[in-house]
mmCIF file of the N, C-alpha and C atoms, coordinates in Angstrom:
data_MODEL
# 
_entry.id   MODEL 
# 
loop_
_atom_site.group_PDB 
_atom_site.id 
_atom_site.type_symbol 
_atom_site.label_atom_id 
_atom_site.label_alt_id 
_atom_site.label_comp_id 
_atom_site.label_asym_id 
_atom_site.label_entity_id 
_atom_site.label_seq_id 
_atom_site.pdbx_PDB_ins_code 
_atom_site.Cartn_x 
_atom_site.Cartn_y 
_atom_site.Cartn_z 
_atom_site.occupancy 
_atom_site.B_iso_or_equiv 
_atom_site.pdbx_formal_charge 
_atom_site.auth_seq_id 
_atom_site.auth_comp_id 
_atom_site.auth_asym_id 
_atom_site.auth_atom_id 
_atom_site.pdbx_PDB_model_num 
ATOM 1   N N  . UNK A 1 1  ? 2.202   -48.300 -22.525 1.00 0.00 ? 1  UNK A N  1 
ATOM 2   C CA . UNK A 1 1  ? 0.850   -48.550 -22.981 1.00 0.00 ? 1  UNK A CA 1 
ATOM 3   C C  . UNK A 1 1  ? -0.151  -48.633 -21.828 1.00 0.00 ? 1  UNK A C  1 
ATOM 4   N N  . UNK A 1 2  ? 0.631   -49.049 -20.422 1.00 0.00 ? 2  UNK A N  1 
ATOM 5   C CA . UNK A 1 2  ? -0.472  -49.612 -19.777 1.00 0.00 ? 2  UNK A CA 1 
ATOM 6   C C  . UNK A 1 2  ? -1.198  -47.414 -19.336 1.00 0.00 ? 2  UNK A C  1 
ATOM 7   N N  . UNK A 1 3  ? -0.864  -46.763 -19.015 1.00 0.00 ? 3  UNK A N  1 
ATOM 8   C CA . UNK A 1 3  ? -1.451  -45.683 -19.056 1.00 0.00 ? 3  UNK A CA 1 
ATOM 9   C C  . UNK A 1 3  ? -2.185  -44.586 -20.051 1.00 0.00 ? 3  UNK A C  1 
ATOM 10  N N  . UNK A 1 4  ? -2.058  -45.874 -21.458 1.00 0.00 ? 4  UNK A N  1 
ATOM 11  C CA . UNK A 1 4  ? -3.175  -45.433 -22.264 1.00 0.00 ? 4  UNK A CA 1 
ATOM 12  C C  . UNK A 1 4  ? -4.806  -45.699 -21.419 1.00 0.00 ? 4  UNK A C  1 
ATOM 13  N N  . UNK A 1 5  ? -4.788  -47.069 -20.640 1.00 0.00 ? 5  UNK A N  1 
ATOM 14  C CA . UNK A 1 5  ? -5.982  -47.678 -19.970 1.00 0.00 ? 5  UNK A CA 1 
ATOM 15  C C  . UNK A 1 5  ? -6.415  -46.784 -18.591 1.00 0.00 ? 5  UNK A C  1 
ATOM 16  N N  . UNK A 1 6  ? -5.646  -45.639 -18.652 1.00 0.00 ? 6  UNK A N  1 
ATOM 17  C CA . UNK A 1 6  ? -6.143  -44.773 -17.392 1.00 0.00 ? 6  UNK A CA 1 
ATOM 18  C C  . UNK A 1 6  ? -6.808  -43.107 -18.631 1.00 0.00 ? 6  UNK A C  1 
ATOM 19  N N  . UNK A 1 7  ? -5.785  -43.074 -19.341 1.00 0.00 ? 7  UNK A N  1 
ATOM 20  C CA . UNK A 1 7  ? -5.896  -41.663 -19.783 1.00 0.00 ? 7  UNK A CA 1 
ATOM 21  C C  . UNK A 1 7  ? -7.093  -41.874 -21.283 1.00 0.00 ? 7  UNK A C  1 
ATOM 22  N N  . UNK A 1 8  ? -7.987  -42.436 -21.392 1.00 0.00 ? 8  UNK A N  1 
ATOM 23  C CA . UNK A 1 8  ? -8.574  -43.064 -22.553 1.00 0.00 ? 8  UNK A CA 1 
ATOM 24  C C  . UNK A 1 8  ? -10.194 -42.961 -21.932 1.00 0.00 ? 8  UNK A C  1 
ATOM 25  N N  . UNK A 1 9  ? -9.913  -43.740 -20.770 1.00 0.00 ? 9  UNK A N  1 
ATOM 26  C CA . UNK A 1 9  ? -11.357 -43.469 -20.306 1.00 0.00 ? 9  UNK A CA 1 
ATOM 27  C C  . UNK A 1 9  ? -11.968 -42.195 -19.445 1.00 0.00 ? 9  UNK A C  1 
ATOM 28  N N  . UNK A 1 10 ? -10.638 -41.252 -19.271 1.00 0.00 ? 10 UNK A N  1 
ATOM 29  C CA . UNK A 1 10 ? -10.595 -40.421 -18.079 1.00 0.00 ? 10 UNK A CA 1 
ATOM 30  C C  . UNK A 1 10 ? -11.204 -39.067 -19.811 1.00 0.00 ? 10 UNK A C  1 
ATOM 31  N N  . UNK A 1 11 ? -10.144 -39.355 -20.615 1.00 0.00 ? 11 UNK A N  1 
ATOM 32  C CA . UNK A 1 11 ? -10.667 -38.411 -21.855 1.00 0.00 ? 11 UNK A CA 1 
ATOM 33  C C  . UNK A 1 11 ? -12.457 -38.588 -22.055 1.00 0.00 ? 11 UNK A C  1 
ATOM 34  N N  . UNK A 1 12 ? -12.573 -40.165 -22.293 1.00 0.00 ? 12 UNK A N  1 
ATOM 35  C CA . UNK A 1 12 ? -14.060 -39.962 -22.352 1.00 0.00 ? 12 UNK A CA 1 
ATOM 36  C C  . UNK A 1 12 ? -15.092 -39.546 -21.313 1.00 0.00 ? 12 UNK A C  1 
ATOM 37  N N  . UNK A 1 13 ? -14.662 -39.572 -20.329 1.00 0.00 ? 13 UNK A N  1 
ATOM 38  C CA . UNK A 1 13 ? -15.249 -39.230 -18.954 1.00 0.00 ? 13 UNK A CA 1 
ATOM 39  C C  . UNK A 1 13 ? -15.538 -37.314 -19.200 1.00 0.00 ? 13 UNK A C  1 
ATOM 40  N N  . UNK A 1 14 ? -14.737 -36.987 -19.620 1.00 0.00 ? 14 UNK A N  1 
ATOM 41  C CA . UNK A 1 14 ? -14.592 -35.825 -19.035 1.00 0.00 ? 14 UNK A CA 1 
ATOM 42  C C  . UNK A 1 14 ? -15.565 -34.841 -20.348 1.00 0.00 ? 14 UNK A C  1 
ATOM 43  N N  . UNK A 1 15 ? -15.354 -35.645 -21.573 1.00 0.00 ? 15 UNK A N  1 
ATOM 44  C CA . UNK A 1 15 ? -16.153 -35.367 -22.822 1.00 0.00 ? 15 UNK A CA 1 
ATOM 45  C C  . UNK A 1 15 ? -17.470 -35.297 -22.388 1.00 0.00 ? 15 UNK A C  1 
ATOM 46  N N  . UNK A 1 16 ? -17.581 -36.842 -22.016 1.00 0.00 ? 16 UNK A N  1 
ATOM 47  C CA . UNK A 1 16 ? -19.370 -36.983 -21.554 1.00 0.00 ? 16 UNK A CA 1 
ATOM 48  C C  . UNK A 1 16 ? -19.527 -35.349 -20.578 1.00 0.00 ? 16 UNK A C  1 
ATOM 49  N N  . UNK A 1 17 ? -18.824 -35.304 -19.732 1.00 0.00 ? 17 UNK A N  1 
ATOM 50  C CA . UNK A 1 17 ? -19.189 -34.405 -18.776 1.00 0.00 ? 17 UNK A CA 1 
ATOM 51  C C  . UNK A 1 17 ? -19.811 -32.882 -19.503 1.00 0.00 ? 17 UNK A C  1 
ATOM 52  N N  . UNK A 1 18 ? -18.882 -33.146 -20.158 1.00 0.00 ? 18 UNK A N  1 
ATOM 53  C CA . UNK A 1 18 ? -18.608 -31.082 -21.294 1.00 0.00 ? 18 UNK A CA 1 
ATOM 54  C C  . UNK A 1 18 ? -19.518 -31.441 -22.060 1.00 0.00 ? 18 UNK A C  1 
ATOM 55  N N  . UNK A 1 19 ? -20.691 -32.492 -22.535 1.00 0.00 ? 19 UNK A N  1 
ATOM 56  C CA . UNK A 1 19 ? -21.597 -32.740 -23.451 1.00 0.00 ? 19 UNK A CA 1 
ATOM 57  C C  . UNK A 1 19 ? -23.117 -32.697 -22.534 1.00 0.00 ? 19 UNK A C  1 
ATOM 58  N N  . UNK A 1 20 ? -22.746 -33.278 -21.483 1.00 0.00 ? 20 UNK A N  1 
ATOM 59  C CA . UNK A 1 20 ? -24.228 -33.111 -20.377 1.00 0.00 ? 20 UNK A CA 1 
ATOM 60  C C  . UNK A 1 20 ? -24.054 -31.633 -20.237 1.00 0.00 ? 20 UNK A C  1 
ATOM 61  N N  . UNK A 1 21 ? -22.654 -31.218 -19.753 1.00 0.00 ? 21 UNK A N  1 
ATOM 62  C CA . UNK A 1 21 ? -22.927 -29.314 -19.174 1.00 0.00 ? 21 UNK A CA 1 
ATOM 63  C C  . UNK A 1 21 ? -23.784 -28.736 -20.468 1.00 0.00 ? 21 UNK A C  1 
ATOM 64  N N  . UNK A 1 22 ? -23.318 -29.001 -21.860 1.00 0.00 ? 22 UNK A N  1 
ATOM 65  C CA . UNK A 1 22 ? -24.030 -28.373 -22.881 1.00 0.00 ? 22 UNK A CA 1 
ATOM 66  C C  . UNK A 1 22 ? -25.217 -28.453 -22.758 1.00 0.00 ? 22 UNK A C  1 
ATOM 67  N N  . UNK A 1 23 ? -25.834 -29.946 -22.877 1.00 0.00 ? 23 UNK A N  1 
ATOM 68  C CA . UNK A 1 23 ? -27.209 -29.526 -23.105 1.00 0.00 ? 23 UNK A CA 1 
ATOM 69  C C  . UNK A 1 23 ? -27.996 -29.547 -21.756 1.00 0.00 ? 23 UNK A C  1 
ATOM 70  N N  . UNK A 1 24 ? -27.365 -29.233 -20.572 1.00 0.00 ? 24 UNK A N  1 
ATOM 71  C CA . UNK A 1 24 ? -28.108 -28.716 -19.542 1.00 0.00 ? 24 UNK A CA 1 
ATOM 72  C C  . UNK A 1 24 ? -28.061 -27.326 -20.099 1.00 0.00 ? 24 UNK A C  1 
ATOM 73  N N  . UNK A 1 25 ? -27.262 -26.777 -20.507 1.00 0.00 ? 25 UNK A N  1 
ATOM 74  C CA . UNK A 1 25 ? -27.553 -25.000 -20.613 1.00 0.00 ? 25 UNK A CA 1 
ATOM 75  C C  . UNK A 1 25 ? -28.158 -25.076 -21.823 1.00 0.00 ? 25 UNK A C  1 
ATOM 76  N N  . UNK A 1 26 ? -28.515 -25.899 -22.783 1.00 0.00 ? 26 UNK A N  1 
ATOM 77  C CA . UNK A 1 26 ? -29.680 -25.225 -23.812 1.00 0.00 ? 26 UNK A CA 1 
ATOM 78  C C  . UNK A 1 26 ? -30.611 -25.318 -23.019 1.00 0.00 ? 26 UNK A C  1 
ATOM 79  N N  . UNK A 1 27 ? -31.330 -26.549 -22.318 1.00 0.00 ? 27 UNK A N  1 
ATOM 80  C CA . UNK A 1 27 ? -32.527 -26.726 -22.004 1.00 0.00 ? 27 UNK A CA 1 
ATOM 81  C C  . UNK A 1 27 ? -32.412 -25.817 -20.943 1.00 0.00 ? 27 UNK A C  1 
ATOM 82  N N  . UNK A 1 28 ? -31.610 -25.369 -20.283 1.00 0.00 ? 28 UNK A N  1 
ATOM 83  C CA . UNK A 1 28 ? -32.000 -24.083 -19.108 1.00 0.00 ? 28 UNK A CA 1 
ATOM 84  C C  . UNK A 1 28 ? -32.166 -22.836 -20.003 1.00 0.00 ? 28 UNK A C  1 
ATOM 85  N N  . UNK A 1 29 ? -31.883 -22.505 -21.407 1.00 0.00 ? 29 UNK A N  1 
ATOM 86  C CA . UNK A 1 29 ? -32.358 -21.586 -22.027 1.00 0.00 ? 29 UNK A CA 1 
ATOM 87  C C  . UNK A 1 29 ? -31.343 -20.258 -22.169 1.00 0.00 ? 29 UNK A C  1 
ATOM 88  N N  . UNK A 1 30 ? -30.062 -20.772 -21.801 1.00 0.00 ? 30 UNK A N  1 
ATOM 89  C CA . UNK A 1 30 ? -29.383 -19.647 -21.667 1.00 0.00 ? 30 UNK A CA 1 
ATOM 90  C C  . UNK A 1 30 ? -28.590 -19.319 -23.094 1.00 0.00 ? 30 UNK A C  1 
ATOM 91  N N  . UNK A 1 31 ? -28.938 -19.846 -24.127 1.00 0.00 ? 31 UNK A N  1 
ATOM 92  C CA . UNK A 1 31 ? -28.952 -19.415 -25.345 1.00 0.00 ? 31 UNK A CA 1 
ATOM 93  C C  . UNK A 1 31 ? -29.897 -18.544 -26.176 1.00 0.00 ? 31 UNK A C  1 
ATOM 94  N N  . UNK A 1 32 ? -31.259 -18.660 -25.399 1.00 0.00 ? 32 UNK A N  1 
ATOM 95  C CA . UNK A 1 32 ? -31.962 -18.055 -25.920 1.00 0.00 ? 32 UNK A CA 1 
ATOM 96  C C  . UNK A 1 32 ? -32.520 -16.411 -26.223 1.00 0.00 ? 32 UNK A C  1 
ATOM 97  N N  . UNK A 1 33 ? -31.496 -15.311 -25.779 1.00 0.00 ? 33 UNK A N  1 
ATOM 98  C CA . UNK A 1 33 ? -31.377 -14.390 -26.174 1.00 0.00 ? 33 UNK A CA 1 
ATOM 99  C C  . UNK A 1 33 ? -29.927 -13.650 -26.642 1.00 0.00 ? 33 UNK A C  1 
ATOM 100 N N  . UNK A 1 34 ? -29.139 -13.970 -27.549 1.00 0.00 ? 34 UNK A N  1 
ATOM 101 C CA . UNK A 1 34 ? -27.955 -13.623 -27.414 1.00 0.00 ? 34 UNK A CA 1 
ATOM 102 C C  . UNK A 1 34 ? -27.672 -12.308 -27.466 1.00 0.00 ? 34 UNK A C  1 
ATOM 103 N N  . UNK A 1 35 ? -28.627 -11.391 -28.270 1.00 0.00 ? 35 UNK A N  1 
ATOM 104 C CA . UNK A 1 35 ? -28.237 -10.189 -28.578 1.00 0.00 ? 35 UNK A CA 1 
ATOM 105 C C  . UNK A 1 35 ? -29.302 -9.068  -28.098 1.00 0.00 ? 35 UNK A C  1 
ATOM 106 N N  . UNK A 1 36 ? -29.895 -9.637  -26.738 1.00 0.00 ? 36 UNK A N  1 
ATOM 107 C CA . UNK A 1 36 ? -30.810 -9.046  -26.156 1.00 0.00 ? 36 UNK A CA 1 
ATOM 108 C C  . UNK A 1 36 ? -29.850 -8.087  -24.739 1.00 0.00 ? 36 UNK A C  1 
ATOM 109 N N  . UNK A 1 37 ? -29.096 -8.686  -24.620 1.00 0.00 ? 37 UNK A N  1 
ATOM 110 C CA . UNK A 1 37 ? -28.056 -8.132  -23.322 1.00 0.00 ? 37 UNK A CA 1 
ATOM 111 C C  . UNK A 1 37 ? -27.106 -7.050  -23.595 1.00 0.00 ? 37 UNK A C  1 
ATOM 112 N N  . UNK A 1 38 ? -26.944 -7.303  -25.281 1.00 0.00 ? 38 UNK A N  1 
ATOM 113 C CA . UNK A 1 38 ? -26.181 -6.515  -26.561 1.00 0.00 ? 38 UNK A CA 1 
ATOM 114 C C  . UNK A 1 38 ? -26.753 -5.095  -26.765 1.00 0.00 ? 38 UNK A C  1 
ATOM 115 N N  . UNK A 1 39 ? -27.728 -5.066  -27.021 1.00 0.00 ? 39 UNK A N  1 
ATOM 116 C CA . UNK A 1 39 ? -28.756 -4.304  -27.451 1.00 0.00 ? 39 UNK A CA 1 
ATOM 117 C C  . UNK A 1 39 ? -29.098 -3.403  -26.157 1.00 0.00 ? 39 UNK A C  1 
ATOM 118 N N  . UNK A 1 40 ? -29.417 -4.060  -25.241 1.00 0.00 ? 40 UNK A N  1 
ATOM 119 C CA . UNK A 1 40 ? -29.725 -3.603  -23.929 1.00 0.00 ? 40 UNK A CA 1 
ATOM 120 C C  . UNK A 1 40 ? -28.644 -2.415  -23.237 1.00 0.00 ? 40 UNK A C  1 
ATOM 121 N N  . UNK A 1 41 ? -27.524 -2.606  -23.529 1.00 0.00 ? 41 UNK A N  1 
ATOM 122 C CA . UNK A 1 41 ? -26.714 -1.339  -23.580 1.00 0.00 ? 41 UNK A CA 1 
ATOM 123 C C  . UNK A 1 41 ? -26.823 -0.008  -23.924 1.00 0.00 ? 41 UNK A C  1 
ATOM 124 N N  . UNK A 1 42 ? -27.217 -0.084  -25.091 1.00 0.00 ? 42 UNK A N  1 
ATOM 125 C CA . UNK A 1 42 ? -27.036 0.857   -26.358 1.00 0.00 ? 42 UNK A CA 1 
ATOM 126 C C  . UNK A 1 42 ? -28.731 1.783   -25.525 1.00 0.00 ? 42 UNK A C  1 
ATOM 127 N N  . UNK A 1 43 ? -29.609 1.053   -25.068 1.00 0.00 ? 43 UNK A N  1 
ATOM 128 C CA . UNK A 1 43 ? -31.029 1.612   -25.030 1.00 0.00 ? 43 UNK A CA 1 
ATOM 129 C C  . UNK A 1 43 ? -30.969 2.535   -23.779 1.00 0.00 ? 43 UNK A C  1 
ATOM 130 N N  . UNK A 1 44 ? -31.681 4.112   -23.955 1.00 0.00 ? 44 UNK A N  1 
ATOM 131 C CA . UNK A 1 44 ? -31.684 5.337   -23.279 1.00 0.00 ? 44 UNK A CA 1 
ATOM 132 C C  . UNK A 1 44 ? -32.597 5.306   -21.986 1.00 0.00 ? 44 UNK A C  1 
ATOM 133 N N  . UNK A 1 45 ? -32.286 5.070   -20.666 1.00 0.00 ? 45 UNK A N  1 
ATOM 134 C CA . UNK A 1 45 ? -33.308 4.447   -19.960 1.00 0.00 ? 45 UNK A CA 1 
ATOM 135 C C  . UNK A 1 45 ? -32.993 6.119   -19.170 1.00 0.00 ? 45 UNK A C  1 
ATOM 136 N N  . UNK A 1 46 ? -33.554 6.843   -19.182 1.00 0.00 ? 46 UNK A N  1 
ATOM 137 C CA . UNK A 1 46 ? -33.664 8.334   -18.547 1.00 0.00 ? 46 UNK A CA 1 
ATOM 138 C C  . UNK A 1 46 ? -34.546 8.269   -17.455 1.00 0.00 ? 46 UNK A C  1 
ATOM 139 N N  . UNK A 1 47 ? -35.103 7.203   -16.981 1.00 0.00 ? 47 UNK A N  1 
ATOM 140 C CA . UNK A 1 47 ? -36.166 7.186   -15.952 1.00 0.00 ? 47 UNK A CA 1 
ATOM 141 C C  . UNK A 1 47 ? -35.379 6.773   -14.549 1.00 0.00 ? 47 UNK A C  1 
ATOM 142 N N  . UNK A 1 48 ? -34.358 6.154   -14.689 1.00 0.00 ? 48 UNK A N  1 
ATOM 143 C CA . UNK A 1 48 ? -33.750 5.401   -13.352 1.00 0.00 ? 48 UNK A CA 1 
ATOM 144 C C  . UNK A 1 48 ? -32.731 6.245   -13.088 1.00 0.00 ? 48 UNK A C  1 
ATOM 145 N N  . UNK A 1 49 ? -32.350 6.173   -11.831 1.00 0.00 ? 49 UNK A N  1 
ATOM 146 C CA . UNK A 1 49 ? -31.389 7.039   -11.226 1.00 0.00 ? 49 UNK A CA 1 
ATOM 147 C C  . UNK A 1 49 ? -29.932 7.324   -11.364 1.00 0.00 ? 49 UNK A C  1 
ATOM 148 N N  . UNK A 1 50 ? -29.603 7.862   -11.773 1.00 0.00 ? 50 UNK A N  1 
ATOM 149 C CA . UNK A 1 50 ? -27.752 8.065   -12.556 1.00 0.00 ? 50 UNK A CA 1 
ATOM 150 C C  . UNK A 1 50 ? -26.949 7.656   -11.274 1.00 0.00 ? 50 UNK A C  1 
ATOM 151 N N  . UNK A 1 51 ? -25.988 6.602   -12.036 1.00 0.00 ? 51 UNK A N  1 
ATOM 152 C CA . UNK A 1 51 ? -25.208 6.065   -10.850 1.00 0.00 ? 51 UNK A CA 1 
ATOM 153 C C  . UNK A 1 51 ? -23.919 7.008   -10.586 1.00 0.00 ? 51 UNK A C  1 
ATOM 154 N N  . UNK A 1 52 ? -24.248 7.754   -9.574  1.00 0.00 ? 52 UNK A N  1 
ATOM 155 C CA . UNK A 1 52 ? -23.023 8.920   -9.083  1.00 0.00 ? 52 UNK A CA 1 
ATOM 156 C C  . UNK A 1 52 ? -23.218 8.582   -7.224  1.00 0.00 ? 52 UNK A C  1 
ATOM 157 N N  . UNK A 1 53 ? -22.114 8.604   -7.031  1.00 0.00 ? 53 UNK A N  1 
ATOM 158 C CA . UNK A 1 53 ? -21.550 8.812   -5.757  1.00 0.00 ? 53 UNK A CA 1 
ATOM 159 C C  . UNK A 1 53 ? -22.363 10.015  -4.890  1.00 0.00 ? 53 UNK A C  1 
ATOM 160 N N  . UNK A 1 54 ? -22.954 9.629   -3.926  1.00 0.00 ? 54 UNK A N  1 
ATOM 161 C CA . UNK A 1 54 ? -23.852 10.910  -2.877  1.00 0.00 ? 54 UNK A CA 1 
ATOM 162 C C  . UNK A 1 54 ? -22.462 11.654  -2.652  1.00 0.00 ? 54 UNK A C  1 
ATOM 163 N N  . UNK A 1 55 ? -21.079 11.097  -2.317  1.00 0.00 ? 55 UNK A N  1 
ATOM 164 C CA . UNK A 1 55 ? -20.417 11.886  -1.658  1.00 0.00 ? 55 UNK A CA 1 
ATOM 165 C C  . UNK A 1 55 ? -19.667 12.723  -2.253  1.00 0.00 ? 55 UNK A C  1 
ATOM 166 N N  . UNK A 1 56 ? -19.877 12.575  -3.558  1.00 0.00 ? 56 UNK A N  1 
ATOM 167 C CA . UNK A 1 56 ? -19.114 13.161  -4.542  1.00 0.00 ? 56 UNK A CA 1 
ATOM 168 C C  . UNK A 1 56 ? -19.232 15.056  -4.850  1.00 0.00 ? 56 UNK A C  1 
ATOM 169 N N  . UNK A 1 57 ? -20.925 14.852  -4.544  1.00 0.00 ? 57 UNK A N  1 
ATOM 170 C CA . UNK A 1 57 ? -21.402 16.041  -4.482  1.00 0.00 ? 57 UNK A CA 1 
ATOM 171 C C  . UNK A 1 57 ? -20.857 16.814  -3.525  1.00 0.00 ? 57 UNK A C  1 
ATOM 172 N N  . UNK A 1 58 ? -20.781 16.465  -2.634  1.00 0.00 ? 58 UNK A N  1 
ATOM 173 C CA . UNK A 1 58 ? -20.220 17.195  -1.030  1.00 0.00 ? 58 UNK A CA 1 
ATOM 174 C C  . UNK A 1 58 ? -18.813 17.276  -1.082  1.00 0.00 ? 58 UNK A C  1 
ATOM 175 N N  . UNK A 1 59 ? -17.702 16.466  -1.949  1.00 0.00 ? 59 UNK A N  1 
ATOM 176 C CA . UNK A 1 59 ? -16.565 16.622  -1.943  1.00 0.00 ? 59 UNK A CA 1 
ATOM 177 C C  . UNK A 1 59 ? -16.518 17.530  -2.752  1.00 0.00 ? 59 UNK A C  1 
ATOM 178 N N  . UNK A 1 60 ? -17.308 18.014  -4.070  1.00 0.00 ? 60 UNK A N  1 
ATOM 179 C CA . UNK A 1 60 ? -16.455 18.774  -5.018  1.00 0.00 ? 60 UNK A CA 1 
ATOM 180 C C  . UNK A 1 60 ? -17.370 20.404  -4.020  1.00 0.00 ? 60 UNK A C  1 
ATOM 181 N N  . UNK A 1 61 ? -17.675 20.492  -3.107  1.00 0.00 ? 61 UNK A N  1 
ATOM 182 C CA . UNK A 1 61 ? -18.202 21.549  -2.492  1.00 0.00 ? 61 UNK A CA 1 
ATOM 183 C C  . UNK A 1 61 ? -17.508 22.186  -1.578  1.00 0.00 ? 61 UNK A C  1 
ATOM 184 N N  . UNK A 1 62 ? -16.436 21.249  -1.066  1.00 0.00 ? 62 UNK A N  1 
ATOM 185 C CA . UNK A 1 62 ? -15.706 21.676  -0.374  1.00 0.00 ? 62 UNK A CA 1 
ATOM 186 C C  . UNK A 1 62 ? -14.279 22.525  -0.648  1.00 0.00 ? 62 UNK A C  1 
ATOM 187 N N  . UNK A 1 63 ? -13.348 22.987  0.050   1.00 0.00 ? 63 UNK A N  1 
ATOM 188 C CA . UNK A 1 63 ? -12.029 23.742  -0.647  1.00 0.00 ? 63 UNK A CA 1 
ATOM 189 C C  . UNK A 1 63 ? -11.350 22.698  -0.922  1.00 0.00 ? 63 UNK A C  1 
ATOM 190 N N  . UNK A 1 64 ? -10.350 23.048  -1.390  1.00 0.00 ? 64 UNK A N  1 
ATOM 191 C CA . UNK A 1 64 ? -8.935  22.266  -2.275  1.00 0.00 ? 64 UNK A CA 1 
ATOM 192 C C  . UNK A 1 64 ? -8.616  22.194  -0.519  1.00 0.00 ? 64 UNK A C  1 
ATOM 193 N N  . UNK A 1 65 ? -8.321  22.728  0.238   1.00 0.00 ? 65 UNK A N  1 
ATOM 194 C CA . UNK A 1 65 ? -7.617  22.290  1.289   1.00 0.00 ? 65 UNK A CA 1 
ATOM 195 C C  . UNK A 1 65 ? -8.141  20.999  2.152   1.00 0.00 ? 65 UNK A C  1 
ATOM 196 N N  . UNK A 1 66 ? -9.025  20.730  1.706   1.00 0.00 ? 66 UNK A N  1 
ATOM 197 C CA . UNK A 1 66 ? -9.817  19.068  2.611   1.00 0.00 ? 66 UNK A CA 1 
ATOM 198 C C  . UNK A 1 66 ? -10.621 19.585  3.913   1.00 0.00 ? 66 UNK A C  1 
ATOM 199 N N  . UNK A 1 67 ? -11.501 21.236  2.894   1.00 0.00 ? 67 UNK A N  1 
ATOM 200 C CA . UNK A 1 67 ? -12.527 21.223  4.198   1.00 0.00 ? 67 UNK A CA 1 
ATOM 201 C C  . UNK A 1 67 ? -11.798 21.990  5.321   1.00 0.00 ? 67 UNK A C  1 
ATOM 202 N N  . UNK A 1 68 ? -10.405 22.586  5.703   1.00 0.00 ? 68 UNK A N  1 
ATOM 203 C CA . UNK A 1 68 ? -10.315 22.924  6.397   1.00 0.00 ? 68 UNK A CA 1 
ATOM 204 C C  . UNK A 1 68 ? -9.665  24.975  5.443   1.00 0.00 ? 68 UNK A C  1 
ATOM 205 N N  . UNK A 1 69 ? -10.015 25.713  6.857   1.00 0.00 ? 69 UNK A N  1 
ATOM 206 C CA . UNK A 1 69 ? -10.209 26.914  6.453   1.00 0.00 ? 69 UNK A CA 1 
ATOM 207 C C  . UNK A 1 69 ? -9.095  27.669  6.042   1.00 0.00 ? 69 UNK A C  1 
ATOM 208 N N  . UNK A 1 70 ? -8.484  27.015  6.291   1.00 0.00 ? 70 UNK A N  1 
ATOM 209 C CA . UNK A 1 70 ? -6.794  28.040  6.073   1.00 0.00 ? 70 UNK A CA 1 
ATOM 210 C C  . UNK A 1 70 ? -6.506  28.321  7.302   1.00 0.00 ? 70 UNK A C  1 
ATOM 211 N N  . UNK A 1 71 ? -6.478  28.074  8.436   1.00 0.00 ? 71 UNK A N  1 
ATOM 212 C CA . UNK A 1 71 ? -6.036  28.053  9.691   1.00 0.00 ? 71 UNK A CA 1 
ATOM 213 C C  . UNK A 1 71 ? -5.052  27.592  9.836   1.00 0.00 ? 71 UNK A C  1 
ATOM 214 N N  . UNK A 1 72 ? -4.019  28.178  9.808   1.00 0.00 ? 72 UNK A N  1 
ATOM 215 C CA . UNK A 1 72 ? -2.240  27.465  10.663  1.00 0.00 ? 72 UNK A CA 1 
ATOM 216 C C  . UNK A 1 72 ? -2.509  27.651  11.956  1.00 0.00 ? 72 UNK A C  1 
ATOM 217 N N  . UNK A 1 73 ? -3.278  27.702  12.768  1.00 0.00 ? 73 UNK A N  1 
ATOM 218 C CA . UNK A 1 73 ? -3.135  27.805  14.022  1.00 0.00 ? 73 UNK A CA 1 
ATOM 219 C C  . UNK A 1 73 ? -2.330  26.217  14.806  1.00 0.00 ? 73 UNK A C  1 
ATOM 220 N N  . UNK A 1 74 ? -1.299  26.441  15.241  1.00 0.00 ? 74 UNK A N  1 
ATOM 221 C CA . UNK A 1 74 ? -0.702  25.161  16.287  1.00 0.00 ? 74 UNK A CA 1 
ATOM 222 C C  . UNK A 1 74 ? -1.583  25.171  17.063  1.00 0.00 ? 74 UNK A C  1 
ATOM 223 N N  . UNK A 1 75 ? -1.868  23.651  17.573  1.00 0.00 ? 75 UNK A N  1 
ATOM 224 C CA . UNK A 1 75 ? -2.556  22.845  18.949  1.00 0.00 ? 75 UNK A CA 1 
ATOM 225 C C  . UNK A 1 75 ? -1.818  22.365  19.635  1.00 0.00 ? 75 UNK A C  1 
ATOM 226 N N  . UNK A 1 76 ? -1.436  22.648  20.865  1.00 0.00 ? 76 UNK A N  1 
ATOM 227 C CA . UNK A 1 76 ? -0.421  21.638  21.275  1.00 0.00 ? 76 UNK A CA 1 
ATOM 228 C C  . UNK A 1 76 ? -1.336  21.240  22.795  1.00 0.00 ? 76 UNK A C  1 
# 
């Protein structure tokens, strides 16, 4: 029993805590658009810049061999 008197107040402790975090985040407002971030997906924004790789362009320009010419020449 005697560690009901540790685990009793530590439960309410921790409640209070998860009840202040709540209504700090209403009053910070982060409830207040739920299906605005939702929506925001779905919408055609053709004005901003398409997210592609600069280098991507230059890789598919090059040969299947990695840019180099077909040269077997040995270096020694």
């Amino acid at each position: 029993m005697n560690y009901l008197v540790v685990l009793i107040p530590t439960a309410l402790a921790m409640g209070a805590v998860g009840l202040l975090a709540f209504f700090w985040s209403l009053r910070s407002g982060q409830y207040d658009d739920l299906d605005g971030a939702a929506e925001r997906v779905l919408l055609n924004d053709e004005d901003e810049m398409p997210l592609t790789d600069p280098g991507r362009q230059e890789r598919a320009e090059q040969p299947a061999g990695g840019g180099v010419s077909g040269d077997k020449t040995m270096v020694s």
